[in-house]
C-alpha positions in Angstrom: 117.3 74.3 -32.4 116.4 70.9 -31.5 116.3 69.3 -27.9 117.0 66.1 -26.3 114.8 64.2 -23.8 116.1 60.5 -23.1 116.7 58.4 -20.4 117.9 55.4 -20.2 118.0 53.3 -17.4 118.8 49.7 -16.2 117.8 48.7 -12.7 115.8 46.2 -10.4 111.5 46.5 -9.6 111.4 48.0 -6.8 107.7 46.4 -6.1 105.1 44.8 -8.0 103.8 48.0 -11.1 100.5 49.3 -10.3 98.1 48.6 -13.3 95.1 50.5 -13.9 92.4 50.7 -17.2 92.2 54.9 -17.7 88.4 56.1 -18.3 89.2 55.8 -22.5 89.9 51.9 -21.8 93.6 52.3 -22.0 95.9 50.5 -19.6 98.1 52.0 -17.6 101.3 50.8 -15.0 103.1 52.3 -12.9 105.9 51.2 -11.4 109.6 51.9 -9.9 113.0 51.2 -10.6 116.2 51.0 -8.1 119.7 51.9 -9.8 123.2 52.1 -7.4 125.5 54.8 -7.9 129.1 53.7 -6.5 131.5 56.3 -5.7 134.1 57.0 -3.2 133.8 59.6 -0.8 136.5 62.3 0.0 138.6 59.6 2.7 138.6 57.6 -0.3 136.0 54.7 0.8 133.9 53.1 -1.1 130.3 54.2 -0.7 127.2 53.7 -2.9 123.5 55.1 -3.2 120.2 53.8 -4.2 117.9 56.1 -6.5 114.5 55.5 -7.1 113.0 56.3 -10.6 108.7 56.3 -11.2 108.1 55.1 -14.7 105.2 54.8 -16.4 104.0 52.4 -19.6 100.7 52.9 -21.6 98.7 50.6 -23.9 100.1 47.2 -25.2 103.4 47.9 -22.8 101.1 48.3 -19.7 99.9 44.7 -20.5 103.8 44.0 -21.0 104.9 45.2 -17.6 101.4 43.6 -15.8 102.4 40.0 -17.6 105.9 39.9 -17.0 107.2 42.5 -14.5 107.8 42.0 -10.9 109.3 43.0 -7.7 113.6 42.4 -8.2 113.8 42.1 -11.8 116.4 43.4 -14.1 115.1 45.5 -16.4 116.7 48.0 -19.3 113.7 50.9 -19.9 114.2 54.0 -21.9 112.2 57.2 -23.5 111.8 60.5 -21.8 110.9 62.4 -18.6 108.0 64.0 -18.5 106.8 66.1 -15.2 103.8 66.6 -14.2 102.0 69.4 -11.6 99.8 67.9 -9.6 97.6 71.0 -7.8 96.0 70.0 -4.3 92.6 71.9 -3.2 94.7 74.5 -1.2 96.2 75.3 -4.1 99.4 74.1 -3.5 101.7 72.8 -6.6 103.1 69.2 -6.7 105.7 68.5 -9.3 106.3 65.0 -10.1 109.0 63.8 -12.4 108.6 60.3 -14.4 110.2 58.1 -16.6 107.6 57.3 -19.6 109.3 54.0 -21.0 108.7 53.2 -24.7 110.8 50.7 -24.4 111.4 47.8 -22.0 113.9 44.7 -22.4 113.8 42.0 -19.6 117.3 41.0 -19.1 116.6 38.3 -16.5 117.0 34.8 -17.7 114.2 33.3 -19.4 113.0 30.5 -16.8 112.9 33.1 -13.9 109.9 34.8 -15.5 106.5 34.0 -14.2 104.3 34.0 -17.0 104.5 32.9 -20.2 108.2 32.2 -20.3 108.8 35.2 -23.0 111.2 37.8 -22.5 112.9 39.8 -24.7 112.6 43.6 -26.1 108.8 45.1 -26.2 108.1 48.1 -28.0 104.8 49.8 -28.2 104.7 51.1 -31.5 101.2 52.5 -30.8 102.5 55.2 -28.5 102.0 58.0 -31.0 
């Protein structure tokens, strides 16, 4: 039987995306988005939450998010979660869940972008 793993997501930078070259000379960023859930509670207010999602782009859209991504933008991401174990010298197992985006669209205007002036929808075809 076949399985679905897909996120999509559309929120705000929640800091400037850490960008690194891996030891094969691939680039890779890192970086966080902020989406709101708004609900209301059981008195019937209004109340909302922040959630914080890691994502992570490789190759040509690591140089995508290092160009044009930066702390409070609007952007629409999507691809799949992947977690990864992280195991400390004790021994000790440390699970961390992220957002590997294959796809990124910049959906603030045009002129508030700091390079280049180019936004629109980046795909990194050389994912796989």
């Amino acid at each position: 039987m076949r399985t679905i793993n897909k996120v999509i997501l559309i929120g705000n930078i929640t800091r400037d995306p850490l960008v690194k070259d891996t030891e094969w000379g691939k680039k890779i960023a890192m970086f966080t988005i902020a989406t709101n859930r708004y609900y209301k509670n059981g008195e019937g207010e209004q109340k909302s939450e922040v959630e914080f999602h890691n994502c992570v782009a490789w190759w040509a859209l690591a140089e995508k998010v290092q160009q044009f991504v930066t702390t409070g933008k609007l952007v629409y991401t999507e691809w799949r979660l992947k977690t990864r174990v992280i195991e400390k010298e004790n021994g000790e197992k440390n699970y961390k869940t992220e957002i590997i985006a294959w796809n990124i669209i910049f959906l603030n205007k045009r002129w508030e972008f700091s390079e280049k002036e180019d936004s629109g929808e980046v795909e990194d075809d050389d994912m796989f």
